[in-house]
N, C-alpha and C positions, 0 to 999 in steps of 0.2 A: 721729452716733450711730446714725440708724434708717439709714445706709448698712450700718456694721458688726456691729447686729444680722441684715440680710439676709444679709450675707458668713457670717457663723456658721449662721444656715440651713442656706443651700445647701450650706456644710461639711458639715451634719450630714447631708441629702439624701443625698449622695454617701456618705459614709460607711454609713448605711442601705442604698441600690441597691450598693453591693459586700459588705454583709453580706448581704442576700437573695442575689446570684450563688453566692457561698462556699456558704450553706445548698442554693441550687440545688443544686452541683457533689457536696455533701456526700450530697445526697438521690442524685444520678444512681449513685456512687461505692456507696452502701449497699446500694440497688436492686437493681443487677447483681450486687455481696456475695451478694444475699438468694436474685435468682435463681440464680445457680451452687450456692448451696447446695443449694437444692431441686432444682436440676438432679442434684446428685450424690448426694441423697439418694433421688430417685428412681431413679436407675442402680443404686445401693444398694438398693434395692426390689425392681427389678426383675429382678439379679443374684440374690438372696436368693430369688424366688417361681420363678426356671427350677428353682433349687435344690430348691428344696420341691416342687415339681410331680412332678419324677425321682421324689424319697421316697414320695409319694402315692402316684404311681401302681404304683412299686414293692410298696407295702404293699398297693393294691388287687392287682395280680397275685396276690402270694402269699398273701393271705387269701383272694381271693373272685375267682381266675382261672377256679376249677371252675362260679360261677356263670354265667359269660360264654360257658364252652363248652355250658353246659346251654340257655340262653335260644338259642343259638345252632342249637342242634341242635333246638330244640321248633320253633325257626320253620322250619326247613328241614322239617318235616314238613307243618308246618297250611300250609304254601306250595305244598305237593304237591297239582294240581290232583285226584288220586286217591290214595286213604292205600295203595292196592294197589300202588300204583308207588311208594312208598319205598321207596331204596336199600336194598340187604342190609347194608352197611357201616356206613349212619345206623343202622341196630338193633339191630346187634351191639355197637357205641358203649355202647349204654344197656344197661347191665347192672346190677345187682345192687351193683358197685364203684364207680356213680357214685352212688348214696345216698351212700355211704360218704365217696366225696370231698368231698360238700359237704353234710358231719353241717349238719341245722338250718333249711334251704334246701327250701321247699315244694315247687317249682318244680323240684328234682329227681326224687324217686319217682314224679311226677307223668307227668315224661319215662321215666323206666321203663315207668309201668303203660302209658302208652299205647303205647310201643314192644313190649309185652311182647303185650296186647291185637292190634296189628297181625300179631306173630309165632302168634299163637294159641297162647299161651300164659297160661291164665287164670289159672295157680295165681300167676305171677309176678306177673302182675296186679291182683289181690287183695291182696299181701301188700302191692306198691308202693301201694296206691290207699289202703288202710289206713294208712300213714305218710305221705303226702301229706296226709289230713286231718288226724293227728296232730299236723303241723307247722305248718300252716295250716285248718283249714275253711272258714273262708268261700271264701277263695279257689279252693282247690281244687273246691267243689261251684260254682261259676261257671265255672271251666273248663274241667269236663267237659259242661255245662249247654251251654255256645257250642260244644264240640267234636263233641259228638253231634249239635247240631244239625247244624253244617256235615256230617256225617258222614249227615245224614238219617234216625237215629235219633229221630225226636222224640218216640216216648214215655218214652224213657230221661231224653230230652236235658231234658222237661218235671215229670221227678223229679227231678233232679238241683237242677232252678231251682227247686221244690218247697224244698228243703234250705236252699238258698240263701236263700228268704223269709225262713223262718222262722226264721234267726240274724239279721235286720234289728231294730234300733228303731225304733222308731216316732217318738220324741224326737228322735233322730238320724240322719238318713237324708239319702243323696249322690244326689248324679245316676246313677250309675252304675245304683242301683235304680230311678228310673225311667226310664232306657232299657231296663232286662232287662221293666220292667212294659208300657212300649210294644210291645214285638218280641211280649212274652207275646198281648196284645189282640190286635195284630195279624196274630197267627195262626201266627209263624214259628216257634215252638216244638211246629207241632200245632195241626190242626181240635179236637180233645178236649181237654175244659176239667180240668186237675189241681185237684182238692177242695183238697189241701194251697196253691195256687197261689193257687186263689180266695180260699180260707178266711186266709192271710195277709196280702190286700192289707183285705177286710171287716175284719180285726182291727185293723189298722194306722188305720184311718180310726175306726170305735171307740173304739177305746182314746185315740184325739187329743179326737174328740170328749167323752167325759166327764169331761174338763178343767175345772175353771171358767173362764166368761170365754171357751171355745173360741170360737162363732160371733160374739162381738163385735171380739175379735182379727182373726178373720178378713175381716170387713167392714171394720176401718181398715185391713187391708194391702190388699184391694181396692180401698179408695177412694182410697188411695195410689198405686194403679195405676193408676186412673182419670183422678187429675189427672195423673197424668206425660204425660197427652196431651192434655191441656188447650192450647189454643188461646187465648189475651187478644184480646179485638175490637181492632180496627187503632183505632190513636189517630186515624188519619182520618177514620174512621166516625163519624156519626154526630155530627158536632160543634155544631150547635145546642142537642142534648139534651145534650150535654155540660158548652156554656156557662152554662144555664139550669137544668135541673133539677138539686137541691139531693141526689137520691137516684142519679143518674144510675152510677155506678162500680156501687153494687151490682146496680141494674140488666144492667148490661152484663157483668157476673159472670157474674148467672144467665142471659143469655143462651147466651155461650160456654159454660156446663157444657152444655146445652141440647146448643147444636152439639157438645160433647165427647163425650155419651150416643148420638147418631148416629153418631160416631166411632169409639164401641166395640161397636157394634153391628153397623157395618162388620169391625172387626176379627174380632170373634166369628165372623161370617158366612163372612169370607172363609178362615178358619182352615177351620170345619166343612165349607167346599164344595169346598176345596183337593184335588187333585188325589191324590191317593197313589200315591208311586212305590215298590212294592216292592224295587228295588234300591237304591233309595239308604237302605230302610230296611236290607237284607240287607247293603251293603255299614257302615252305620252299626257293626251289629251285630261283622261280623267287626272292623273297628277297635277295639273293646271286645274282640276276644278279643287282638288282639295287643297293645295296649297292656297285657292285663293280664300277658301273656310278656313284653314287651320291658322293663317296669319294675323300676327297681333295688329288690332288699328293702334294709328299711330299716334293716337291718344295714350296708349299704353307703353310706346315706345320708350321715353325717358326711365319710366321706371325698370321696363324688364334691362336697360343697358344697367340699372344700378347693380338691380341683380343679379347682373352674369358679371360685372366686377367683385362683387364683391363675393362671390362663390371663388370666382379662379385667388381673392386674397386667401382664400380662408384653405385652398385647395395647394396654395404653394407657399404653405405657413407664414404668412403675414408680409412676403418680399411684394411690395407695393410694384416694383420694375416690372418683375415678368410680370404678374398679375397683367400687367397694363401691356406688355406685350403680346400675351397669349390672348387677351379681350380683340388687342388690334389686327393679329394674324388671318382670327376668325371674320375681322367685321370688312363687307365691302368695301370700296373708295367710293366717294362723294359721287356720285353718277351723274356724268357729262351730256351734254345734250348733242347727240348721232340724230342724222336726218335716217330719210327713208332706206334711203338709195346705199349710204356708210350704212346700216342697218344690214340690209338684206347680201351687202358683200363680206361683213363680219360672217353671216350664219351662212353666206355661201362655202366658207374654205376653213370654214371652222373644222376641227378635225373629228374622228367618228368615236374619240377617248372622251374628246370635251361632253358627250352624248346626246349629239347633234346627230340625228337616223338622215338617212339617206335623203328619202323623201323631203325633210324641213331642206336639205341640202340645194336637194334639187328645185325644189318650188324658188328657192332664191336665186338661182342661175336661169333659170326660165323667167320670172320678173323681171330680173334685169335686163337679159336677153333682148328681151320685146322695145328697148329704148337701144340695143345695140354695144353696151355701154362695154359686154364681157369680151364683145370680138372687136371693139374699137380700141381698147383696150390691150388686146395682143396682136392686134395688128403694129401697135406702134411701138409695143415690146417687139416684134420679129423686125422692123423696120429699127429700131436702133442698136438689133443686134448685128444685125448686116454692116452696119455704118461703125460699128465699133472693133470690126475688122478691119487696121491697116491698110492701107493702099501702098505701102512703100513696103520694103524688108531689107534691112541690110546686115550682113554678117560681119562682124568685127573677133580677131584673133590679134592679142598685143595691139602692135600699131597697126597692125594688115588691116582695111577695111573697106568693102568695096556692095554697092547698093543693089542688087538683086534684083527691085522690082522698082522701079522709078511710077511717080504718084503721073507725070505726063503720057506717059504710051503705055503704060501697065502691063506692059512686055516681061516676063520674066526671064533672066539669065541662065542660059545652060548648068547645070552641074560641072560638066567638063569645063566650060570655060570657066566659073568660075574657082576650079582648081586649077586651073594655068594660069589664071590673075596668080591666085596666092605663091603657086611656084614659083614665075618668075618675080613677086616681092622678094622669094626666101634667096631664090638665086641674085637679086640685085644685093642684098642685104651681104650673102658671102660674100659677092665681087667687094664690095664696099670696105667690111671687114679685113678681107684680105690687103686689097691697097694698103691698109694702115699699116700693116709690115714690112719691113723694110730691108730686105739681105744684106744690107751693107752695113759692117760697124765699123764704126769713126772710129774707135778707140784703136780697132786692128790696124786700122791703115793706118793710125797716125806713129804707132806705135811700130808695124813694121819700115815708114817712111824715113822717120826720122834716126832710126834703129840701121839703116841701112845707106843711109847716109852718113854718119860716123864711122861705121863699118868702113866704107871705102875710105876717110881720110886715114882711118887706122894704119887701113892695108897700105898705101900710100909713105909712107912713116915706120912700118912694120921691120924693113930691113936693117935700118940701122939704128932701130929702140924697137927693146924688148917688150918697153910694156906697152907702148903700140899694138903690140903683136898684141898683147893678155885682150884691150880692149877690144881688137877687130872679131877677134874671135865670142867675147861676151856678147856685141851688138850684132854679131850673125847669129848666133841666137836668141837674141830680142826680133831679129827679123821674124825668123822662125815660128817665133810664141805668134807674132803680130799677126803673119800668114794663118796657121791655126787656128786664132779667135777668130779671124774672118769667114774662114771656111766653115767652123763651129756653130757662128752666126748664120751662115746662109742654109746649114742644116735644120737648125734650129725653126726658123723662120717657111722652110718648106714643112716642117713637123706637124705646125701649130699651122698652116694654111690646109691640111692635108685635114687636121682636126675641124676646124672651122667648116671644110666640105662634108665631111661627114658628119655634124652637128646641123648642117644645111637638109642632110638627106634623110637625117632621120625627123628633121621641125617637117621637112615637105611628105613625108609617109606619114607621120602622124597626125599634121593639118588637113590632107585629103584624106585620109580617114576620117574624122571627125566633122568635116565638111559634109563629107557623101552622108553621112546618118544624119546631121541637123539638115541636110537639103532635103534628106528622104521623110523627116519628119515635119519639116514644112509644109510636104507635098502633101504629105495625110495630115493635118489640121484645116490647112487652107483648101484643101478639095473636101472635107466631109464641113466643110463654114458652107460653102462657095454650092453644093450640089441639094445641102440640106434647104438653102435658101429659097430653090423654087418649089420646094415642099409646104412651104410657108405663104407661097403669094395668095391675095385676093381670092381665084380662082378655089382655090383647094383649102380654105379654113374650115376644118372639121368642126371649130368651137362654133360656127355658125347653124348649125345642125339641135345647137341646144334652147331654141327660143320655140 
């Protein structure tokens, strides 16, 4: 019978490993189903998106072809190493008829007036310059602002950036206005300072400032910035303090803010002493004037996003995912509304990779400066580095634990003493241990007691019976064995005390050891906290050097 239950088994075995094959075959079968689908579904995609792309672009030609010849022809000029040597051809281009063609489009009367301007031709100029602001102003007074500059016109060039301030929020405010406010400082708009110029950026920092809550906002995005350059002490360092004192992590906190405060004082420093290269700011500058030509209005917008999707479909054979991934990698996030003041501390500490030059650097630290906001800001950074140093320190081994530096008299504990605390723990600990030992075993005495009291009735008895006699003599050696275990016992018991002392002698060498190096690296953490700290007061803030 248990033959023929095994045989039915292995039936069902078998039966099993060719349904799992079937399900295999089933799976491999669907798989390749699923992929050819998706294969065809994406040929289908990607058929579908060359499709769509023709229309797009079609629909860009004939809506907003005039705007591609316009951006086209403005950079053919601001490209002209001399605006005297534009062709006759590029200016006759710009007429009067290209308003016309591209109704709504800033970026064209724009190209008039200054074609018209080149021709000396002011009346046309005028009329184009008036419908360029029309259609746009902001823009417009920024483009003639970087145009007259390039053109060496800079008292025009430094009213125009005049115009330009003055439609800025102060709520809401891009990079773009502080690079026009960096070039302004540094002088490429014009030696003479435009009142309308000055009197927008003093407004702007005003107007932030009477916020409620302004300077404390400001200080956690400073100290925000502060720690992003925070350093953790190496878990290497400093490992006895580490094992032993009970405060040691905060400690080592306020050390590395400590080292971090050095940090940004270095960066500070090396910002303000940095080098200024005028051409990389003039060349900054002109990139600001062609990106603001070369950008699509945002009339155009919707279409050219269709466009660049439907290229990356066509580009990654019709997979609709990445497609849609690689469109979102490339495109910005929604743009937040940053005040002046978050603005100009962004491009303050911004790094020199992101290609933020010195100068945009520094004009931001000097802004700010002038409101106090960068040395109020690490004042209260050094002021809760201080405070986040410990006032207590106490060393804990096992149970041993004893407090170093008390938070009431802030008196610190000897090193020697407190290895003679721990000694005498270790030494109360052996006493301790030892008591529990006991030299005397019950079992010996009771054993020789009682061994030795039969023994005498024996003996007693002994002369006139024999086996008297056999017992006295067994229970004098029960006595024997009894004495033996005892003495055995009190040997034993001096052994394991003798060990316990020398288990005592080696915990109190190796705990004053260990001691002495977390006391020694105390002493160096809390004296370079403790010494760096009047490095730091009021008095002596270098970062105050930078307004």
């Amino acid at each position: 019978e248990l033959d023929s239950i095994a045989a039915r088994v292995e039936l069902s075995n078998d039966k099993i490993e060719k349904v799992d094959r079937e399900v295999a075959e089933v799976k491999g079968v669907v798989d390749g189903l699923v992929t050819k689908f998706a294969q065809m579904l994406n040929k289908q995609e990607k058929s579908y998106a060359a499709t769509e792309i023709v229309r797009v672009r079609q629909e860009l030609e004939s809506k907003f072809g005039h705007y591609e010849t316009v951006r086209k022809n403005m950079l053919g000029i601001l490209q002209a190493n001399d605006l005297a040597l534009v062709k006759e051809e590029t200016i006759s281009q710009c007429s009067e008829e290209l308003m016309l063609a591209a109704p709504g489009y800033w970026l064209a009367p724009a190209l008039v007036a200054l074609a018209a301007w080149i021709a000396d031709n002011p009346s046309l100029a005028n009329r184009a310059v008036k419908e360029a602001i029309k259609r746009d102003n902001e823009k417009t007074y920024l483009l003639f602002a970087l145009i007259c500059r390039r053109a060496g016109r800079l008292e025009a060039s430094s009213q125009w950036l005049g115009r330009y301030f003055e439609l800025q929020d102060a709520h809401d405010m891009r990079d773009t206005v502080v690079s026009m406010i960096d070039a302004y400082s540094n002088r490429l708009f014009g030696e003479s300072r435009d009142a309308v110029c000055e009197d927008s950026i003093d407004n702007w920092m005003r107007e932030i400032k009477q916020e409620p809550g302004f300077m404390q906002r400001q200080v956690e995005q400073w100290t925000g910035i502060f720690e992003s350059h925070l350093i953790p002490v190496s878990q290497e360092a400093y490992p006895s303090l580490r094992k032993v004192c009970e405060e040691s992590d905060r400690l080592l906190y306020a050390y590395a803010r400590v080292n971090n405060m050095h940090t940004v004082i270095g960066l500070f420093m090396d910002i303000m002493n940095a080098n200024e290269n005028s051409d990389d700011l003039i060349k900054a500058v002109d990139n600001c004037l062609y990106s603001l030509v070369k950008n699509y209005d945002s009339e155009e917008y919707p279409l050219k996003q269709q466009e660049e999707f439907y290229q990356e479909v066509i580009n990654h054979d019709g997979d609709v995912a990445l497609a849609r991934r690689a469109v979102d990698a490339r495109r910005l996030p929604a743009d937040q509304k940053v005040n002046f003041a978050e603005r100009l501390s962004k491009a303050a500490m911004s790094s020199s990779s992101s290609g933020a030059s010195a100068t945009f650097r520094k004009t931001s630290l000097r802004l700010l400066e002038k409101e106090k906001v960068v040395s109020t800001s690490f004042k209260k950074y050094a002021r809760d580095t201080m405070a986040a140093r410990p006032n207590t320190v106490t060393f804990r081994i096992n149970d041993w634990r004893v407090r170093l530096r008390s938070e009431a008299d802030g008196n610190l504990v000897t090193a020697d003493a407190t290895v003679n605390h721990y000694k005498s723990y270790v030494d109360k600990a052996v006493a301790t241990a030892q008591e529990k030992l006991k030299p005397v075993s019950v079992l010996g005495i009771v054993i020789a007691a009682l061994a030795l009291v039969l023994m005498i009735v024996c003996a007693v008895f002994a002369p006139s019976n024999g086996i008297a006699t056999v017992f006295a003599v067994i229970f004098a050696i029960a006595v024997i064995v009894g004495v033996v275990i005892c003495i055995r016992k009190v040997l034993d018991v001096k052994k394991k005390k003798q060990a316990i002392k020398d288990a005592g002698e080696t915990e109190k060498q190796n705990g004053e050891a260990l001691i002495r190096r977390a006391y020694a690296e105390y002493l160096d953490v809390y004296s370079y906290i403790k010494n760096d700290g009047s490095v730091f007061s009021a008095e002596t803030y270098q970062i105050e050097s930078l307004k």
